[in-house]
C-alpha atoms as one frame of an Amber mdcrd trajectory, in Angstrom:
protein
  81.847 116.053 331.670  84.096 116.943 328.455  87.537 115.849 328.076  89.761
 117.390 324.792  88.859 114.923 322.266  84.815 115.253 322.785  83.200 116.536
 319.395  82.280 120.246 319.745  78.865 119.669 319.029  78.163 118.042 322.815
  79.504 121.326 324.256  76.163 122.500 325.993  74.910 125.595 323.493  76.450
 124.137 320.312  74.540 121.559 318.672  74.949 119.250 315.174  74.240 122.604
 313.013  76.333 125.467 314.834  78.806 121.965 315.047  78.869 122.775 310.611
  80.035 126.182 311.002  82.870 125.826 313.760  84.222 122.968 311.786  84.777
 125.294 308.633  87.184 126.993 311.158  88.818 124.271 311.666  86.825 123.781
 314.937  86.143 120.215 315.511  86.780 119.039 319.179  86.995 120.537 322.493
  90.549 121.096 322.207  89.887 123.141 318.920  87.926 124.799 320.745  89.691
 125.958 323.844  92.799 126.496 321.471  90.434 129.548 319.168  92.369 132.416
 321.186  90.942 136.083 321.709  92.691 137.997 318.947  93.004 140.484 321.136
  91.361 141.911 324.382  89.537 144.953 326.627  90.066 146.283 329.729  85.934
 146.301 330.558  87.186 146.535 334.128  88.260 149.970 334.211  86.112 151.373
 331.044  86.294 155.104 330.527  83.820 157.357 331.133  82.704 159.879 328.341
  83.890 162.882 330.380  87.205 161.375 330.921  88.163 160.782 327.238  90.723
 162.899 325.694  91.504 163.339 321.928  94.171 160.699 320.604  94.042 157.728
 323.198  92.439 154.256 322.166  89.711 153.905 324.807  87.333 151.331 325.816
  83.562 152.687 326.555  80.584 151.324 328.350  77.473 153.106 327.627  73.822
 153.283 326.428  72.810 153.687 322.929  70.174 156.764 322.309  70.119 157.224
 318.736  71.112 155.703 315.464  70.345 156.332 312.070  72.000 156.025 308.535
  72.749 159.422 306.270  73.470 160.022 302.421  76.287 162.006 301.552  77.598
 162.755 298.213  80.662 160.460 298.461  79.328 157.551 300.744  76.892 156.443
 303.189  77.598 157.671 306.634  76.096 155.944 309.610  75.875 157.755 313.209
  74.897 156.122 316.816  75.176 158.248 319.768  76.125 156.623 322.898  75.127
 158.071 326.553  76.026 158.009 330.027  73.691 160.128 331.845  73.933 163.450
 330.326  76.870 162.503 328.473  77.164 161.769 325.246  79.590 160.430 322.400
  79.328 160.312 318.462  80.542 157.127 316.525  80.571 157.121 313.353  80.909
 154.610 310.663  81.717 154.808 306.856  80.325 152.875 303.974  78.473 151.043
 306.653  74.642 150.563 305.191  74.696 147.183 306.612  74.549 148.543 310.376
  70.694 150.430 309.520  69.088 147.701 311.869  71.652 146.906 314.272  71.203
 149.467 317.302  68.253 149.713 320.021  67.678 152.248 322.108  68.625 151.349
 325.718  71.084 148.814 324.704  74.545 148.673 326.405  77.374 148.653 324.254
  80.907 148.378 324.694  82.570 150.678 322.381  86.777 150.191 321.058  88.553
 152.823 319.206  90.539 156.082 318.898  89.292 159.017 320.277  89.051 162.191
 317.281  87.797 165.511 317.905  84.908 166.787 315.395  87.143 170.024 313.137
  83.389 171.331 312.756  81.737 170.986 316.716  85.108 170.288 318.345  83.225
 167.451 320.025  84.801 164.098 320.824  84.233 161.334 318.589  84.988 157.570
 317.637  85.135 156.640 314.152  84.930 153.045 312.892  84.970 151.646 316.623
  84.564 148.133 317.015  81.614 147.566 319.280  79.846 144.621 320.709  76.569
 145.158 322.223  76.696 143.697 325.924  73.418 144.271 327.279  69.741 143.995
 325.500  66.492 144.275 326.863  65.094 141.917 324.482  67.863 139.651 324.481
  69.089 137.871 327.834  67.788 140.057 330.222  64.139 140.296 329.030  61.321
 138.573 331.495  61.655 135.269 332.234  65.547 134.653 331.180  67.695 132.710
 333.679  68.506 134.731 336.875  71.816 132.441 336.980  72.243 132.680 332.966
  72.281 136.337 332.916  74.376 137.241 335.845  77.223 134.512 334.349  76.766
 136.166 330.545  76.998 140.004 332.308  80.078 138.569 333.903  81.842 137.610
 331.233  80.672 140.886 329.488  81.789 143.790 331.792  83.626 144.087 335.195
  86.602 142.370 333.694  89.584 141.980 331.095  87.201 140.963 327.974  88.146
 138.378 325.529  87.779 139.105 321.888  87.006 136.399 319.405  87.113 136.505
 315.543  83.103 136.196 314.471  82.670 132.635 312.545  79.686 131.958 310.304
  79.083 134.815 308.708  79.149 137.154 311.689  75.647 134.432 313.190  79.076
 133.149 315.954  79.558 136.486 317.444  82.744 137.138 319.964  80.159 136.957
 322.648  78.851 133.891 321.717  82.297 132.475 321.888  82.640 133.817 325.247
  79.775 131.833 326.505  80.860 128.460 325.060  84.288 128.868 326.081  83.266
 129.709 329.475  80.796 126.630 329.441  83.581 124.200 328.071  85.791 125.168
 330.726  83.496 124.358 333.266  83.096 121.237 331.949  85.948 120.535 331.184
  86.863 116.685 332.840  89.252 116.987 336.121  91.760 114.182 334.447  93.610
 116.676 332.328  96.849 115.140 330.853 100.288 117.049 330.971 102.507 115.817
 328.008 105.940 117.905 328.666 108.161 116.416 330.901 108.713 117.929 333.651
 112.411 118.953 333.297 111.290 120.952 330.731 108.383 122.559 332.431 111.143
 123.580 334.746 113.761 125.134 332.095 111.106 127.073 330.571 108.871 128.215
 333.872 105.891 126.991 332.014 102.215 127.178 334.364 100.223 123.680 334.168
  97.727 123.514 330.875  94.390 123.862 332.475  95.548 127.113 334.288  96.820
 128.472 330.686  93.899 127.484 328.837  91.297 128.983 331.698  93.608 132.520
 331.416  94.279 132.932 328.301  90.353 133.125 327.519  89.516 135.009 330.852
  92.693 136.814 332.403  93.470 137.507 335.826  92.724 141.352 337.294  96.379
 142.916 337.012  97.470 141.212 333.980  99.264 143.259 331.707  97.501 144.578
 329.126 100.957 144.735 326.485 101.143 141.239 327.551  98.342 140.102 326.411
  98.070 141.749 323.114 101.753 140.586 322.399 101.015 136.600 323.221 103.382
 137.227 326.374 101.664 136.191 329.084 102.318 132.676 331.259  99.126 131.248
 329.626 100.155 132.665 326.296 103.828 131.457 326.560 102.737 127.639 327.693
 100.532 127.443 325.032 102.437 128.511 322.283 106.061 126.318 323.661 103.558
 123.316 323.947 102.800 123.568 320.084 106.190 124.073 319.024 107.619 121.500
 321.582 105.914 118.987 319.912 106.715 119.586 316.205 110.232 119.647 317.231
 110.297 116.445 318.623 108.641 115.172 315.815 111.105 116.726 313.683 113.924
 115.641 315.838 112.326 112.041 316.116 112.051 111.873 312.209 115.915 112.913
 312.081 116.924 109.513 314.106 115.177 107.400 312.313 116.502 108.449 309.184
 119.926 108.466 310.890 118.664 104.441 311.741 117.862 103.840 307.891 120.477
 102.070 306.026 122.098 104.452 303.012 125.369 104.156 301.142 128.369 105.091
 302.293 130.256 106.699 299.354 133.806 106.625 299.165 135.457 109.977 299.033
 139.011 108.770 297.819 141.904 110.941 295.540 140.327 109.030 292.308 136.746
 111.417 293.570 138.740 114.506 294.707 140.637 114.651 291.419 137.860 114.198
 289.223 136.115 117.132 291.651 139.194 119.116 291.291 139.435 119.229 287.419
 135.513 119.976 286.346 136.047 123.442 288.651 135.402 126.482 286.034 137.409
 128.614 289.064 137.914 128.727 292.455 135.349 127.925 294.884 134.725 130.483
 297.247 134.920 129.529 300.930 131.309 128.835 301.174 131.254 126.688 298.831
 134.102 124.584 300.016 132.201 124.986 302.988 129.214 123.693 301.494 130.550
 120.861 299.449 132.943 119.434 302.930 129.463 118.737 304.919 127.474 117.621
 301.984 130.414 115.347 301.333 130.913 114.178 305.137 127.159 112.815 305.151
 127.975 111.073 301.980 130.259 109.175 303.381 128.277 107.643 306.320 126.310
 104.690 306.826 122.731 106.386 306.704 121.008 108.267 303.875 122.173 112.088
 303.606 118.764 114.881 304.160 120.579 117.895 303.602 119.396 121.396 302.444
 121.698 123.730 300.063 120.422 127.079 300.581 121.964 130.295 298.988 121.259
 133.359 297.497 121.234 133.717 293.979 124.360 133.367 291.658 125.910 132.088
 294.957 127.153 128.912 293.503 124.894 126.594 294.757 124.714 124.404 291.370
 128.516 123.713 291.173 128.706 122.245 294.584 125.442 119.812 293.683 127.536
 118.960 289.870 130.522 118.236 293.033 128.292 115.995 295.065 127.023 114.184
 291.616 130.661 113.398 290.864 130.772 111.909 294.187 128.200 109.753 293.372
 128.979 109.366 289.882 132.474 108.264 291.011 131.444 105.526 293.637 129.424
 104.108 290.174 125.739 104.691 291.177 123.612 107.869 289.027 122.161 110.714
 289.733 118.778 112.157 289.631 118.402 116.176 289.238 114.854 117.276 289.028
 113.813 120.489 288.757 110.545 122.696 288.610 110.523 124.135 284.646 111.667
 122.917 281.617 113.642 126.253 281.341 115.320 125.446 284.621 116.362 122.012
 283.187 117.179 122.976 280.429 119.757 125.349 282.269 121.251 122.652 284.195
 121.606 120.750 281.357 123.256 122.914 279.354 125.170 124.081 282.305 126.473
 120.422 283.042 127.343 119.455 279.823 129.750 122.726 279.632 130.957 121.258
 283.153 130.863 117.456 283.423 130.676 116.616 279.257 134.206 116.903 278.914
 135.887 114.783 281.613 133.727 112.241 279.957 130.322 111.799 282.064 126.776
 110.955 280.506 124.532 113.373 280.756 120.935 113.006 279.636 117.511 115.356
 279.994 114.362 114.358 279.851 111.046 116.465 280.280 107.455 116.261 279.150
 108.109 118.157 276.170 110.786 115.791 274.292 109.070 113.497 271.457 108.113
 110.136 272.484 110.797 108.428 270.330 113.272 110.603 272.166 111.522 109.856
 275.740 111.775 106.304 275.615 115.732 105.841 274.237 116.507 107.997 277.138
 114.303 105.983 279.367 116.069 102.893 278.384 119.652 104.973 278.817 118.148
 105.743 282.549 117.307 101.964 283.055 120.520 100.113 281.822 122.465 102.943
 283.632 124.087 104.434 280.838 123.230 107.736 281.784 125.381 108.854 284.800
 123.514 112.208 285.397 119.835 112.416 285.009 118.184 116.014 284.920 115.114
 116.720 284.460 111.061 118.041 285.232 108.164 116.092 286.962 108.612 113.499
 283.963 111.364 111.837 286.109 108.822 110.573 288.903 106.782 109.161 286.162
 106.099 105.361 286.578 108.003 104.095 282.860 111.571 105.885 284.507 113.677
 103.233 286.141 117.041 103.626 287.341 119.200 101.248 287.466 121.474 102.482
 290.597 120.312 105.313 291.929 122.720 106.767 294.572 121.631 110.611 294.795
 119.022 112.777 294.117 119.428 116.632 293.829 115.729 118.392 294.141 116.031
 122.231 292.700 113.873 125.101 293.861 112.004 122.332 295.801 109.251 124.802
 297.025 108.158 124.450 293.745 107.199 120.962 293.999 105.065 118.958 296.528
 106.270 116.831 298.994 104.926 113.517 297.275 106.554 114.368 293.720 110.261
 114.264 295.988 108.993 111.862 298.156 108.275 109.534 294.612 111.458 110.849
 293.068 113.438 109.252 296.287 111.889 105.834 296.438 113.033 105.112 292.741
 115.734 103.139 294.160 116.228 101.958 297.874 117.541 104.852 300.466 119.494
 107.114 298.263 121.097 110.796 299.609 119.180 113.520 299.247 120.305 117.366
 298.531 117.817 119.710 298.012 118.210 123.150 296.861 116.896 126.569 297.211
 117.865 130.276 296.173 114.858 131.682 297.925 116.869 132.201 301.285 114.434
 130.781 304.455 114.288 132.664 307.032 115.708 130.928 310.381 112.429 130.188
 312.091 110.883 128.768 308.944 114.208 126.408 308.214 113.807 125.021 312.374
 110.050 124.402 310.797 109.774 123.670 307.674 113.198 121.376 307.145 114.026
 121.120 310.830 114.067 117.001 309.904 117.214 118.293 306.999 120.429 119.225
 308.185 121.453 122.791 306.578 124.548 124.205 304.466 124.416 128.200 303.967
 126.200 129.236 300.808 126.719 132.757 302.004 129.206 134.715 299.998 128.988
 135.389 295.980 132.161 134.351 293.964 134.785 136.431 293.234 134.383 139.318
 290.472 130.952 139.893 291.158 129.496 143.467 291.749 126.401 144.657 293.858
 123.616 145.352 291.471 122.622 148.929 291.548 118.692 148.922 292.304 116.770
 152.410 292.112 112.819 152.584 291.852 111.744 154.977 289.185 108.068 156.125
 288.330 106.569 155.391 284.955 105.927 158.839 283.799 110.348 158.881 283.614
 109.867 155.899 281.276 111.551 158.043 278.309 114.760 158.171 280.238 114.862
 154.773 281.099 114.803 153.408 277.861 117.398 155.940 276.788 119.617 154.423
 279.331 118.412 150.686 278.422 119.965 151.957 275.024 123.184 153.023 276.291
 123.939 150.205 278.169 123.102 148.006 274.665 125.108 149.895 272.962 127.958
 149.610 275.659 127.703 146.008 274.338 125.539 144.773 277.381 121.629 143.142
 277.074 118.900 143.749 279.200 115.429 142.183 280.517 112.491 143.880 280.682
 109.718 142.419 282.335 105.707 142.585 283.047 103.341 141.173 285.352 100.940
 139.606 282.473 101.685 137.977 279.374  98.436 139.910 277.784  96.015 143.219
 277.999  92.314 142.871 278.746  89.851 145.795 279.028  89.802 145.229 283.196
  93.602 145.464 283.157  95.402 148.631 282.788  98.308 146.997 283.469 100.805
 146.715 280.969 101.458 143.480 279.306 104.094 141.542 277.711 103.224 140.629
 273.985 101.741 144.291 273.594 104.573 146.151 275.194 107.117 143.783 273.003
 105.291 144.961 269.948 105.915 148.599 271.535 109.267 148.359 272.299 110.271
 146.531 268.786 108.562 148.587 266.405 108.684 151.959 268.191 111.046 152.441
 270.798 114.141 150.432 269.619 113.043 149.446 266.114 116.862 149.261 265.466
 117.602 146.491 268.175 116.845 142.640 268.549 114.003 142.562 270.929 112.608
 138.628 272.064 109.862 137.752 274.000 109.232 135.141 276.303 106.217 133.920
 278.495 104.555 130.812 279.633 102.305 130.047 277.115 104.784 129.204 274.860
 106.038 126.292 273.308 108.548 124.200 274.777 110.592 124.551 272.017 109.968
 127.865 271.240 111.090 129.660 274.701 114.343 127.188 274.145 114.531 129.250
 270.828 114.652 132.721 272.266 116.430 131.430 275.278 119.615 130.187 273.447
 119.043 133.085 271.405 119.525 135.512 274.024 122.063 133.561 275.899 124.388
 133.930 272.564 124.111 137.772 272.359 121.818 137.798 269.308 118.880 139.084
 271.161 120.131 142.624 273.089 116.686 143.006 274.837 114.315 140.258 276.253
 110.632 141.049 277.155 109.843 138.282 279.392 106.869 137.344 282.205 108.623
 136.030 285.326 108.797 132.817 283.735 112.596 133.847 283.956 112.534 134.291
 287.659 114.379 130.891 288.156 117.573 129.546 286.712 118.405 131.835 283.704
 122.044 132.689 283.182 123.388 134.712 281.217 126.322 136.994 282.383 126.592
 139.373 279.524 122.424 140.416 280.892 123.290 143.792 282.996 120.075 145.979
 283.033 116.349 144.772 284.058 113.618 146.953 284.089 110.607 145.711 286.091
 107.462 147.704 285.142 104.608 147.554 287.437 107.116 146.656 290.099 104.558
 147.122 292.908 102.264 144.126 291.715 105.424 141.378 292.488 105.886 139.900
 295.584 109.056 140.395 297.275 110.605 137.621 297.004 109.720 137.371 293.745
 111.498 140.723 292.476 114.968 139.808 294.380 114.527 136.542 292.169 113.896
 138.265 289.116 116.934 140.825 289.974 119.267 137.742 290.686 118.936 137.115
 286.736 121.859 140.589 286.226 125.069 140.763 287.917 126.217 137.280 286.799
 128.962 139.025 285.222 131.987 141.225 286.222 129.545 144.165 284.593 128.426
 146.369 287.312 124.238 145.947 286.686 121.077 147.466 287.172 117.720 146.991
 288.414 115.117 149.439 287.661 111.973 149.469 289.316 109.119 151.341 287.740
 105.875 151.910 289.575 102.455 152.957 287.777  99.434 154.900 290.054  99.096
 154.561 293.977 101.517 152.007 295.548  99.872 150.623 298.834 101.752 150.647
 302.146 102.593 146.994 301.518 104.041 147.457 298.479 106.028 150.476 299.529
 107.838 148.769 302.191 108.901 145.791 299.454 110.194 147.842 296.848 112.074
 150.156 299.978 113.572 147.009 301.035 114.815 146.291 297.199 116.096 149.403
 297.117 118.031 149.000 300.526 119.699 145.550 300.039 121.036 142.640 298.104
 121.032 140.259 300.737 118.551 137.555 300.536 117.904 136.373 304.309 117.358
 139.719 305.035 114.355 140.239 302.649 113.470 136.903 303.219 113.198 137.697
 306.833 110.847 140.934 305.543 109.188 138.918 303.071 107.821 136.424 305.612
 107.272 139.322 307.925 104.535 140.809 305.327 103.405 137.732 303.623 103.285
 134.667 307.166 104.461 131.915 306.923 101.867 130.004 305.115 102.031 132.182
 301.883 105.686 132.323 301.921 106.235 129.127 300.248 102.789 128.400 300.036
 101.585 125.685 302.873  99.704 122.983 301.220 103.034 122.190 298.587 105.834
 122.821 301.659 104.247 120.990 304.101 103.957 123.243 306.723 102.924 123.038
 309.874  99.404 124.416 310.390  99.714 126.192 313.719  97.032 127.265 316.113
  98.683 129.408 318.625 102.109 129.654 317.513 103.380 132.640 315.039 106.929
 132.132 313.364 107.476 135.765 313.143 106.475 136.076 316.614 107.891 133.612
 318.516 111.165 133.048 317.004 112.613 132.536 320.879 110.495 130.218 321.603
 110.852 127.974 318.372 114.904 127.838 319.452 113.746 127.013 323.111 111.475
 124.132 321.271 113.916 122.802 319.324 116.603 122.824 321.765 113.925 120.837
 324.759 113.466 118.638 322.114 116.693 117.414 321.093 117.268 117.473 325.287
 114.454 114.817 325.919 115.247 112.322 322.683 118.534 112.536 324.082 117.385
 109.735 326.253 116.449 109.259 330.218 119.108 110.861 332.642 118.809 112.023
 336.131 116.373 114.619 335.227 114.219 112.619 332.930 112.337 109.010 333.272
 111.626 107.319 329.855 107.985 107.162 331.111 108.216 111.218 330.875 109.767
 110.525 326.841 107.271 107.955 326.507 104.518 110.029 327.390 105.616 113.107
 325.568 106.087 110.984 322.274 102.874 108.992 322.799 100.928 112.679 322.705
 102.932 113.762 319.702 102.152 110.784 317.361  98.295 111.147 318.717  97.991
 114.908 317.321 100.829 115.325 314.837  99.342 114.659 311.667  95.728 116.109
 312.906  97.088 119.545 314.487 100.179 120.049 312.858  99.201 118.525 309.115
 102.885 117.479 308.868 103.076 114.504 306.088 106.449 112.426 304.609 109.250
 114.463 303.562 111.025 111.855 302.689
């Protein structure tokens, strides 16, 4: 008998070697295994019959293969099978598809997927590019000699039923039917002592079927299930499977939350000698938001236990005067502050940004990245370490081992999807338990927040201050570029600047994009040889990009050619027109950052958009939705929808959870059920719950958390 933890390889058909290839899918135990859900499935019980097939449906067919062969055409290679049932007969056809000259047999039984066409030359019906799977072969399991038993179980798993369909592994050698067999053979041997971690109150709330019965239908469905069901992850199985995941990092989440809320932290005084010295570094009136913002960042200051809280908002919301608030805060109560963030550029910004701020009402302020001398690193080292400096900013150098503090009572962690969870993690254990704010102006969506910082408590800076207008965003095509450098010129000449910016820095004979030093060159010499044109990119010097940056920032540059290394954390109000060329190679995210560097001002701005060639489908919908909207959550929401969740922030730096079954896009209900169970059951036992139930449930989390969920220290 199996149980869940078995190694796959002891599953009866698998073996040491076919063991290899299932762990490269992340297939290692019997659990894996029975957790590698059909992508999708066939109704093999009621296949149609050639006759019956009408032009337009998606069809399932059984039949016989006659004939196959592959043909030379001008454009591509063409191959053609004809399938039969008695006297009738159907066409597939298959482009660019060379590699299927030796797949087809005569007599073979195939189970053919696709849309039904009709031939414009023969008006006969036809599939093109059907998926297929051949479910019968005479010199396969039902030649002479095979297994009487063996074959009727592998033709019952083949036809006569709803069909499971697998993802191939190895290089097509795993084949969906293959993983029919062995996930048919696991389940049989699967051990009777099956364990059931969700308490039962739970089970209850949420209707949920027992976890054997899921995991035996969601590979081989019940006659009557609902085909929409099943292809949208809806059914009973489906819906047990997918809560149970979620379930579990929630509690984890939820568990890690009360034991920081155990830790011991510094409880910062918030007294009128804090509030005044809050109240006169304001450069104007917070908006709501922000006071918002800045009452529950300062409430968890104040208690007992160490603040995890996460400032998101969109860009130019605001977000950095409320941290500068919570420094002062800290500043006030005499312990210093750490701000680290992901560029030099970025900390430079803050830098500058809090020494127009803070510098005045008489608070240190130091910066120190990689790039500063070595006589300069070290005096501000030993500023840092005898706690002369109050406010700390600065890059990755800050987690370095020679930077001590000497009473470190807050950190501040900018555009932390940018770093990895050890550099924070190392950041934070500088000194003791201090808070912790962390910032973002890439607005998370609300499934990935319950995920990704469901451990952080969450303030939404949701309004732009006063005096700001919406940015104007049109998408223009390149062959109109004349006219939009005549009105990049009229805008300069109304006394505003403008960005222009490109994919790469340079042009190689592969690329036709176009590129930044070459199009600078362009745009200097040629195009407005009567302006001051910088460039900027990331192959720069340190010192250099600080050049062209204050530069620009002072009005003596009018145009700035730039890479995205200006995506993040540039300010400069006076900036009201950017032209993206190639605007279809950014990600979306990427181009709402990029547009978040205009509009600073009271200006109204612009974002231009210029495409070059075909623009896939993809790419289409992102620059639709720039066009649409300013608001960040919603293209967030968009962005995650066409990117998942793992490329979103990118998984291995974020620490995301690596889900089997679960979607985020998907199953956004069932993430709030999740969360909500959760908080339910570490509420303690009640008259609904026994702490043998909690017990149980957090016993089976802590066994598969870091293994299925690859959730590490966030600190």
């Amino acid at each position: 008998m199996l149980d869940l933890d078995t190694s796959v390889q002891y599953v009866k058909g698998i073996g040491p070697r076919l063991g290899e290839i299932l762990a490269a899918k992340g297939i290692l135990t019997v659990d894996d295994l029975l957790h590698y859900l059909p992508f999708r499935y066939e109704d093999r019980l009621n296949p149609k019959g050639i006759a019956e097939l009408r032009p337009g449906e998606m069809a399932t067919v059984i039949a016989e293969v006659r004939t196959s062969g592959l043909f030379r055409t001008r454009r591509m290679p063409l191959f053609q099978m004809t399938a039969g049932q008695g006297r009738a007969r159907l066409k597939c056809i298959w482009f660019n598809a060379a590699y299927l000259r030796d797949r087809f047999k005569p007599g073979q039984m195939i189970a053919l997927y696709g849309k039904v066409e009709e031939d414009s030359h023969s008006g006969e019906l036809q599939l093109v590019q059907p998926q297929f799977e051949i479910v019968g072969d005479p010199s396969e399991d039902g030649g002479p000699g095979a297994d009487a038993t063996e074959k009727k179980i592998a033709d019952s798993l083949e036809i006569g039923r709803i069909v499971p369909i697998y993802e191939s592994a190895g290089n097509g050698r795993l084949t969906s039917r293959w993983f029919r067999r062995i996930i048919h053979t696991a389940l049989q041997s699967l051990t009777a002592d099956f364990p059931e971690p969700i308490p039962s109150v739970v089970r209850r709330h949420l209707s949920l079927i027992s976890p054997r019965e899921a995991l035996q239908k969601v590979h081989w469905p019940d006659v009557g299930e609902s085909t929409a069901d099943l292809q949208s992850s809806r059914t009973p199985a489906h819906v047990r499977l997918i809560f149970e995941e979620l379930f579990f990092v929630e509690l984890g989440l939820e568990l890690k939350r009360r034991e920081q809320k155990a830790q011991t932290g510094i409880p910062f005084r918030l007294d009128n000698q804090a509030r005044e010295a809050i109240k006169r570094i304001l450069p104007f009136h917070p908006t709501a938001a922000q006071k918002r913002a800045l009452k529950e960042i300062a409430s968890d200051m104040e208690k007992p236990f160490p603040m995890r809280r996460l400032l998101q908002g969109d860009v130019g919301s605001g977000k950095t005067i409320v941290a500068f608030e919570a420094a002062i805060i800290a500043i006030e109560n005499g312990f210093q502050v750490a701000l680290m963030a992901p560029t030099e550029i970025l900390a430079q910004q803050h830098y500058f940004s809090a020494r127009n701020i803070l510098e005045s009402a008489g608070y240190r302020i130091v910066l120190l990245t990689g790039s500063l001398e070595q006589d300069r690193k070290r005096e501000v080292r030993r500023h840092i370490s005898q706690g002369n400096a109050q406010l700390v900013i600065g890059t990755h150098a800050l987690i370095e081992q020679t930077v001590e503090f000497d009473k470190l009572g807050l950190v501040i962690v900018d555009e932390q999807h940018r770093f990895g969870v050890l550099q924070r993690f190392k950041l934070m254990k500088k000194s003791g338990e201090p808070d912790v704010l962390v910032m973002t102006a890439t607005p998370i969506p609300r499934t990935l927040a319950l995920t990704l910082y469901g451990d952080l408590d969450i303030s939404v800076i949701d309004e732009l201050p006063p005096g700001r207008t919406p940015i104007a965003t049109q998408r223009i095509s390149d062959d109109q570029t004349a006219e939009v450098w005549k009105f990049v010129r009229q805008q300069v000449s109304a006394g505003h600047q403008a960005y222009v910016v490109y994919p790469v820095i340079e042009e190689n004979e592969e690329n036709e994009l176009k590129a930044a030093i070459q199009m600078h060159r362009a745009l200097r010499e040629k195009i407005f040889p009567d302006l001051h044109v910088g460039l900027l990119h990331g192959r720069m010097a340190a010192d250099e990009k600080d050049r062209i940056m204050r530069e620009f920032q002072k009005g003596e540059l009018q145009i700035l050619v730039s890479t995205t290394v200006i995506e993040v954390g540039v300010d400069v109000p006076n900036a009201a027109v950017m032209v993206v060329e190639h605007a279809e190679r950014f990600g979306l995210a990427q181009l709402h950052q990029l547009r978040g560097r205009i509009g600073r001002g009271a200006a109204k701005s612009y974002c231009i958009l210029m495409t070059g060639g075909k623009v896939s489908e993809e790419g289409e919908r992102r620059l639709d939705a720039m066009v649409k909207t300013n608001d960040g959550f919603e293209i967030a929401e968009l962005d995650l929808e066409l990117r998942g969740p793992g490329e979103f922030f990118g998984t291995r730096q974020a620490g995301m959870p690596n889900f089997r079954v679960a979607s985020l896009i998907r199953d956004r209900q069932l993430l709030e059920a999740a969360k909500r169970e959760a908080a339910a059951v570490l509420a303690g036992p009640n008259a609904e719950i026994t702490q043998e139930e909690i017990s149980r449930a957090l016993r089976y989390m802590r066994a598969r958390w870091q293994k299925t969920y690859g959730l590490v220290e966030v600190g």
